[in-house]
C-alpha positions in Angstrom: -0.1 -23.7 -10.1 1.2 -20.2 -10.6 4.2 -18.8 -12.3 6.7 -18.1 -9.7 9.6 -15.6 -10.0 12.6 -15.9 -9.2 13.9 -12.5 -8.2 17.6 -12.4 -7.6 17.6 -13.3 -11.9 14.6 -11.0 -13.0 15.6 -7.8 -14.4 12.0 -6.1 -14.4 12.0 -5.8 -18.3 8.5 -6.0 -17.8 8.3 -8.5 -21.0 6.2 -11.5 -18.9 3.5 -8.4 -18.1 2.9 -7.3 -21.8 3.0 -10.8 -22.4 0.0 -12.2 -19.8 -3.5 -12.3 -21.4 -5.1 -12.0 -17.6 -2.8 -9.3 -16.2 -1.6 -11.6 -13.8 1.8 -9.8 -13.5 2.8 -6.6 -12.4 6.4 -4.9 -12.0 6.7 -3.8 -8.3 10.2 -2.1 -6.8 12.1 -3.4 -9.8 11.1 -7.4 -10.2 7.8 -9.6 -11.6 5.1 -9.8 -9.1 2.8 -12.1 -9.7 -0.9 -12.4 -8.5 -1.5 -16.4 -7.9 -5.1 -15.7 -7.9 -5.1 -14.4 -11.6 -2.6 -17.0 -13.4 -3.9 -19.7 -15.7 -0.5 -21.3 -15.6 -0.6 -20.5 -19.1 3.4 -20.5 -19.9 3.3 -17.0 -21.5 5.7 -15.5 -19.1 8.0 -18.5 -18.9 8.5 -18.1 -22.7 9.0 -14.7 -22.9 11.2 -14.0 -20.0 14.6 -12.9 -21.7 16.7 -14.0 -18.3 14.7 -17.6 -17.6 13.5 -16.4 -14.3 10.0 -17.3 -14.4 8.8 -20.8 -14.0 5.8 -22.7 -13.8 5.5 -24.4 -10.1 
């Protein structure tokens, strides 16, 4: 299952995309977008998020 993102807590710090070793995440209009087709469900971005809105579905 892939990351989802809760918007009305991301902040767009961009940390979760620095952090995904596929790219899965890009920053679009100010929040985490991210591309189900591309996440391993890896937990990168759920550990890195500074506000705790990503989580793994």
């Amino acid at each position: 299952m892939a990351s989802v993102v809760d918007k009305k807590v991301c902040v767009g710090c961009g940390a979760c995309a620095a952090t995904c070793p596929v790219e899965a995440i890009t920053i679009k209009n100010g929040v985490a977008v991210v591309d189900p087709n591309k996440c391993i469900s890896c937990g990168a971005c759920v550990a890195t998020c500074p506000v705790g809105a990503i989580k793994l579905k």
